[in-house]
N, C-alpha and C positions, 0 to 999 in steps of 0.2 A: 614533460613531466606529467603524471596522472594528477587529473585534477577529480574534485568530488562533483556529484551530479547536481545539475541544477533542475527547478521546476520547469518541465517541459520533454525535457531530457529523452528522447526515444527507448523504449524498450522494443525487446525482440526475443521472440523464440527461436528455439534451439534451426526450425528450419529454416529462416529469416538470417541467421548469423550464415549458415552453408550456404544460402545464394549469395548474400554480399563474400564473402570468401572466393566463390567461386567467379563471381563478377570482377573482383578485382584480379583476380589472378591473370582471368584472359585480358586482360590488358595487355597493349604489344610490350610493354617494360615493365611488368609484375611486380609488385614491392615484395620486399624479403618479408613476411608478415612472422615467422615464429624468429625471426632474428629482433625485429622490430619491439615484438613483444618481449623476449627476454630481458632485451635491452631495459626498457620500461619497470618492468620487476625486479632488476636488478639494481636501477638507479633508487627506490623506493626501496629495495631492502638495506641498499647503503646507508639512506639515509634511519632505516629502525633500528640499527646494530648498536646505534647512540655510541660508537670510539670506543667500546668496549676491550676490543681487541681480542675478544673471544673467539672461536671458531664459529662459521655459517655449518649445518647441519640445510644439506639440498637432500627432497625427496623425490626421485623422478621414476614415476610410472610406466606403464607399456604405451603409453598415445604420443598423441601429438604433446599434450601436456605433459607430460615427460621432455619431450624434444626441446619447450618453453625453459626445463628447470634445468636442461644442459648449459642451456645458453647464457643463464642466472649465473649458475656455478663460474663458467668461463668470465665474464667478466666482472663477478666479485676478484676470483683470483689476478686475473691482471690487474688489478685496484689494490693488491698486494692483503688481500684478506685470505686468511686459511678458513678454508672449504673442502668440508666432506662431502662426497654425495651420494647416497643409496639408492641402488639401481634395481627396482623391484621391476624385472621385465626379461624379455627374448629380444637380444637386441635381432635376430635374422627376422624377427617380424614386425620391428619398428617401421616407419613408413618412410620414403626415403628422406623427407624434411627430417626426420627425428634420427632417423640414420646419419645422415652431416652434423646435426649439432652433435651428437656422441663422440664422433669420431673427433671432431672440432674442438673436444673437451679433452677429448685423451693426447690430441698433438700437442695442445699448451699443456701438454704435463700432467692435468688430470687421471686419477683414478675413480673407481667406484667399488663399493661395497655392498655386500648383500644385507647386512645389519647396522646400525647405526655403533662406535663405538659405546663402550658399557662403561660408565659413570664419566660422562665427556659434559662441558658446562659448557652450554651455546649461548650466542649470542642472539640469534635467531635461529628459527625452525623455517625453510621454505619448501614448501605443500604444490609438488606439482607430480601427485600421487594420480587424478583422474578430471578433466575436464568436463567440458558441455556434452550434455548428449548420451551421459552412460545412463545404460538402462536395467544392469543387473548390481544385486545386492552386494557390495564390499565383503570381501568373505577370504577366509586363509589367512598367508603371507602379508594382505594388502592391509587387511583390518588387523593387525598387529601393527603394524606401521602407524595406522590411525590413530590406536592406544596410544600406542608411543609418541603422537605428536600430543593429543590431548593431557598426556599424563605430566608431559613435561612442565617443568617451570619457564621453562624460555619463551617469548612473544613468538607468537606462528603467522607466517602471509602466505596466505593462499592464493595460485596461482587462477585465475580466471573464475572457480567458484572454488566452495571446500570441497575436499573429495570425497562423496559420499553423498552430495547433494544434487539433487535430480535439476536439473537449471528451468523448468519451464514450471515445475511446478512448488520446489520448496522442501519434496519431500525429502527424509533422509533414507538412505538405500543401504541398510544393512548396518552400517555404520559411518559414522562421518566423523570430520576434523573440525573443532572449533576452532576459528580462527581468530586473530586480533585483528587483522587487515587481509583485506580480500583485492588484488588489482584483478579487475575484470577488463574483457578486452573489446574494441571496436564499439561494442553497444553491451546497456544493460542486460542482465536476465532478470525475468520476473523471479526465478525462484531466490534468487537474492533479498527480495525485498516482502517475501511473504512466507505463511506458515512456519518450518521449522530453518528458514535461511535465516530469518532477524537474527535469533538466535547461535548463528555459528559464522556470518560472512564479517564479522567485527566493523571497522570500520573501512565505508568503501570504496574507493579509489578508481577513476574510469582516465581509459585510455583510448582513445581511436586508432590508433595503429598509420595516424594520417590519412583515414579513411572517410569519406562521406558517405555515411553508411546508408542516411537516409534517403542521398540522391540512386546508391545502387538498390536499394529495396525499401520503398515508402512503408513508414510502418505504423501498426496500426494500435501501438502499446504507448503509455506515455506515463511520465511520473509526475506525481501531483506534490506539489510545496509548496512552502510560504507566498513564493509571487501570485498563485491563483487566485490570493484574497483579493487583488489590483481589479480582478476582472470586474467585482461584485460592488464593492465598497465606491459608490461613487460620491461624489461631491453633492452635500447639501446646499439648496437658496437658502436664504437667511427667510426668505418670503414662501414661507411653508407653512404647512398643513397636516393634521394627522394623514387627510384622505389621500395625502401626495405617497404615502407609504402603503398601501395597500390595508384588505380587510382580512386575514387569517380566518378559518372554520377549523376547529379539531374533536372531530365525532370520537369520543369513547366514554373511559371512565364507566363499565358495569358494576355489580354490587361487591364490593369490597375491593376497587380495584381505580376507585376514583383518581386517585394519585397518579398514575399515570397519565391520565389525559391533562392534570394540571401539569406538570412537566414538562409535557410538551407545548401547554400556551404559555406558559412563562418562559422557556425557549426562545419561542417565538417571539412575545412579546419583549426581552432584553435584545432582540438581535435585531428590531428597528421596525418590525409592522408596525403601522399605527394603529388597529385598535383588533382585536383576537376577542373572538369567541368561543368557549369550550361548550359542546354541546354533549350534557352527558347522558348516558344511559339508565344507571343508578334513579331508583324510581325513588327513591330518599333522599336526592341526590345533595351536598350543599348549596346553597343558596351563592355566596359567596367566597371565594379562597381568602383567608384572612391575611396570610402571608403574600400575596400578589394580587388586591383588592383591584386594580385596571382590570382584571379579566373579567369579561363580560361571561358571567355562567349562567346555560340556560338547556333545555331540552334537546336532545338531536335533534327532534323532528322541527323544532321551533328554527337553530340555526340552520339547515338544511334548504329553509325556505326563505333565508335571506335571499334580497338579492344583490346587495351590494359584496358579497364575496368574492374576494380576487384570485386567494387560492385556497384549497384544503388537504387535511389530513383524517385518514383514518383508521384506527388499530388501536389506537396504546388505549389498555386496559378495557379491549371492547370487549370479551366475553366472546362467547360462538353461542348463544340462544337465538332464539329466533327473530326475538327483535333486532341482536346485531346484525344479522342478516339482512333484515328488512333494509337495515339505516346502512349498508355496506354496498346492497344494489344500488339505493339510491345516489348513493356517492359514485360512484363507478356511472351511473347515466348524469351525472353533470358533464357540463363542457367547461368544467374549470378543472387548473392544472391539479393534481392528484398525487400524495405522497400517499402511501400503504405500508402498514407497517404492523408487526404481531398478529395477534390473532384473527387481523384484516387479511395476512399472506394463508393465514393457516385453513380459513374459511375458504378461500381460493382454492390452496390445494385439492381440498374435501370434495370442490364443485366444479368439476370438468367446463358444466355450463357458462362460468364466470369467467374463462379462459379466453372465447370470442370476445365476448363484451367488451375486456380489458385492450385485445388486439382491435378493436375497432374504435375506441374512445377517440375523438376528435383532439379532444387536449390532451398535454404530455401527460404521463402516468410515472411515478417511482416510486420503485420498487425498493424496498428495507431490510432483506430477509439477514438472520444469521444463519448457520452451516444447517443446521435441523429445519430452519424456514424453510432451507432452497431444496433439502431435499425432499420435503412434502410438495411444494410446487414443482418438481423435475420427476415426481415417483420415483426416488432414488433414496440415498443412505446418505447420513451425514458423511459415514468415513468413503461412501463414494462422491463427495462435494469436495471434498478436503484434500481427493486424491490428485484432481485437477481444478483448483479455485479459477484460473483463468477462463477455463473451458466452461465450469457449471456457470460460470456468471455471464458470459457474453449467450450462452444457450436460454438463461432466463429473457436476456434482454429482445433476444429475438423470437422467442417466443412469445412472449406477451408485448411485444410491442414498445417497450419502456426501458425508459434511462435506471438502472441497477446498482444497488450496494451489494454487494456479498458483505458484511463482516466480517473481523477478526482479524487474527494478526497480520499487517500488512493488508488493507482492506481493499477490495476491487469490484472497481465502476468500469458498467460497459452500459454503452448506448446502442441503439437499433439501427445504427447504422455502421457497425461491425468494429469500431474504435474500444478500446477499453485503457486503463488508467490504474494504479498502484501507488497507495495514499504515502506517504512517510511520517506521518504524526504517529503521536499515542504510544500506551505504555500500558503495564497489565494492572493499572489501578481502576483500570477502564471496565475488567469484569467483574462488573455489581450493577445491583438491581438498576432501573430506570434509567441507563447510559441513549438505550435506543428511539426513549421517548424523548429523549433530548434532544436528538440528530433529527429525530422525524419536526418535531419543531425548528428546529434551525434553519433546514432544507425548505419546509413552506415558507417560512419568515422572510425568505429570499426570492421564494419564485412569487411570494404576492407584492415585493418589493418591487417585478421586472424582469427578475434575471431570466434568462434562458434556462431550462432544465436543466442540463449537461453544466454548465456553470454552476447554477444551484448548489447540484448535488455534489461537485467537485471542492467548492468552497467548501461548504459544511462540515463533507468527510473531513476535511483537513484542520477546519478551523476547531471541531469538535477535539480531536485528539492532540492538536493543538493546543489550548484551554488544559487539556489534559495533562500534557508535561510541561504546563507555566505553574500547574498546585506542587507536580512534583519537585519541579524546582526551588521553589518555596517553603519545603517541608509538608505539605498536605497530602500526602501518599508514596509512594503508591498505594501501603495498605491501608484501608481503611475509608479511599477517596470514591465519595458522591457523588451521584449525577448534580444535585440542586450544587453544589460549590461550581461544576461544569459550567452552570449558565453562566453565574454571575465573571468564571474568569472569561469564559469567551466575549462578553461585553467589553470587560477591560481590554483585550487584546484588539479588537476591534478600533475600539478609541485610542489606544497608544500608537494606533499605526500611524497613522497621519494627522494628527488634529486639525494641521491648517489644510490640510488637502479635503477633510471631511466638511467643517467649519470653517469657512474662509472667512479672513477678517474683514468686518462691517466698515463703514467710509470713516469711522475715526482711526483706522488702522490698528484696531482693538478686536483680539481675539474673541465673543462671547463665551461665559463660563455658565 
């Protein structure tokens, strides 16, 4: 039975899915992979018809994916469900796997239709209209069918992605099928888990087909969840210290834009640094934040010259004058780890110059951009970042040397050493002001705690959006939710996680509170 992805979970692109295909197949005893699979989606659509006793409404396309929802059909109906199925295709140019399941469907009795019947009450809608890999716009025949699954009231399960949606990138092509449940097959697709798939692959369902997919083709995608917080959160001594947590630096805050850079020390500061200094630009700048009186506020150039700093941050609410400049080079030649973030990405873009410097920096460097960040640092378009999130974001990482956020829906981390990753937190209460100075504190809060970069930054992303759908849960948004509500949940998530695993009990076998 399809089970739901876990943190870790492999992803893969469209050509990554064609060599484990093609791997398994040359095996001297080949598995029946689209028998396999329809099986799969068939057992899963049994169980969403809820005993209704409605009729199944099957859509099967010209592909392989067609050949999937033959097989759907066949074995709903031998499970004694009535099953229509419309056959939007040339069956003489079906392939020969999708040619057997057809034929396979019409010997048990099966018919097929060119239109769905007209005013018919389904039980379910099954979507096995186009698979992985198309690359041209839904158009005609096909997108009327679409209509027709979106318009319906009945619950729709989309066979391997919805059809309409491009699997490697998210986008939708012309038109697409929203679905309620999506069974994907063998391994994840990233376009499932980002841009415009959140919104159409419903809830998602992963099947192997019996396959190890990772042993046929090691890959280089992966999805980031709840258990990545294990990696970071480690166990406190009871015999500790501020300094045993690291020193935070967060260079911004220009004139009228201070708020930012406290956002990101109090980030920091709730997510367990021991002591964070905001060093701001603002030549009037406050003295003190009255609202998170721990942060040590003082000058750029004053924190800059610390030297007990473990790690820093630079961007949120720095301005592009020339003093940010100034105080933007100087952070880029420290040899401490480096989060970059706002108008720290934007100044980069602007200066080709800054481009080496970053590719040479001795310590890790991350990078923050949202879709207009990366496409100022790629000389490119947001709607050309957006076209390919997986590709713009592994292109920044290797370009400048550094562990990568893309933002946005379904967010993506890639590291320099050719890996990348697709968040599953967060919700659209997330787009409002200061969500980003929040993350860029959290991420340093982590890497001056210890962690690895790639860790860091994989925690954060998650724990960040995380935070984010614990207010929603709660009734705190999505409209209307704030970055500062952000920290304070992600504190709390943090400490619920383990308590006795964070705080271990002292020798009278008593918690501390």
């Amino acid at each position: 039975m399809p089970s739901h992805p876990a943190h870790g979970a492999p992803i893969f692109l469209t050509e990554e899915i064609r060599r484990i295909e093609v791997a398994a197949l040359s095996a001297p005893d080949p598995p029946a992979l689209m028998e396999r699979a329809g099986l799969a989606a068939a057992e899963l659509a049994r169980e969403l018809t809820g005993g209704t006793g409605k009729p199944v409404l099957v859509l099967a396309g010209p592909g392989n994916n067609g050949g999937d929802a033959f097989v759907v059909a066949r074995h709903l109906k031998k499970w004694w469900f009535r099953v229509e199925v419309v056959f939007a295709g040339d069956p003489a140019k079906l392939s020969p796997d999708a040619s057997a399941a057809l034929n396979a469907w019409r010997n048990a009795g099966g018919e097929t239709r060119d239109a769905p019947a007209a005013a018919a009450d389904w039980s379910l809608i099954v979507d096995g209209l186009f698979g992985i890999g198309l690359q041209r716009d839904v158009a005609g025949g096909h997108a009327e069918l679409v209509s027709f699954a979106n318009g319906s009231a009945a619950p729709v399960l989309a066979i391997d992605v919805p059809s309409g949606l491009e699997s490697d990138s998210g986008r939708i092509l012309g038109s697409c099928v929203r679905a309620d449940h999506t069974i994907t097959f063998i391994g994840i697709k990233p376009g499932l888990l980002t841009l415009d798939g959140l919104d159409h692959c419903g809830e998602l369902h992963l099947d192997t087909l019996g396959l190890d997919a990772a042993a046929l083709s090691p890959p280089h995608g992966a999805l980031i969840a709840k258990a990545v917080l294990g990696a970071v959160l480690k166990p406190r001594a009871l015999n500790t210290h501020k300094g045993d947590y690291g020193s935070v630096g967060v260079i911004g805050g220009a004139q009228g834009m201070v708020g930012a850079a406290l956002l990101a020390g109090r980030a920091a500061l709730m997510l367990g640094a021991g002591r964070v200094y905001v060093g701001l630009i603002a030549r009037d700048a406050p003295r003190v934040d009255l609202m998170q009186p721990e942060l040590m506020l003082r000058s750029a150039d004053d924190v800059l010259k610390l030297g007990h700093l473990t790690a820093l941050a630079a961007g949120p609410g720095m301005g592009q004058s020339p003093d940010a400049a100034h105080f933007l080079i100087w952070a880029i030649d420290t040899a401490l780890p480096l989060v970059i973030d706002a108008d720290g990405l934007n100044m980069i873009g602007a200066a080709g110059e800054l481009h080496d410097a970053l590719k040479r920096r001795p310590a890790p460097t991350l990078l923050t951009p949202h879709p207009a960040e990366a496409a100022r640092l790629l000389g490119s378009t947001t709607a050309g970042i957006q076209h390919d999130r997986i590709a713009a974001a592994r292109m920044l990482a290797e370009r400048f040397n550094a562990h990568v956020v893309l933002k946005g829906a379904g967010s993506v981390c890639a590291s320099p050493d050719g890996t990348w990753a697709v968040n599953t937190s967060g919700n659209p209460g997330m787009a409002s002001a200061g969500m980003g100075d929040v993350l860029t504190g959290q991420i340093v809060a982590l890497l001056a705690q210890g962690s690895d970069a790639k860790q860091a930054l994989h925690a954060a992303v998650y724990l960040h959006g995380a935070a984010a759908d614990a207010l929603v849960n709660r009734g705190a948004g999505p409209v209307g939710l704030t970055a500062g509500e952000v920290i304070h949940a992600a504190r709390d998530i943090v400490n619920r996680r383990n308590l006795a695993e964070l705080c271990p009990p002292n020798s009278f076998g008593k918690t501390p509170s």
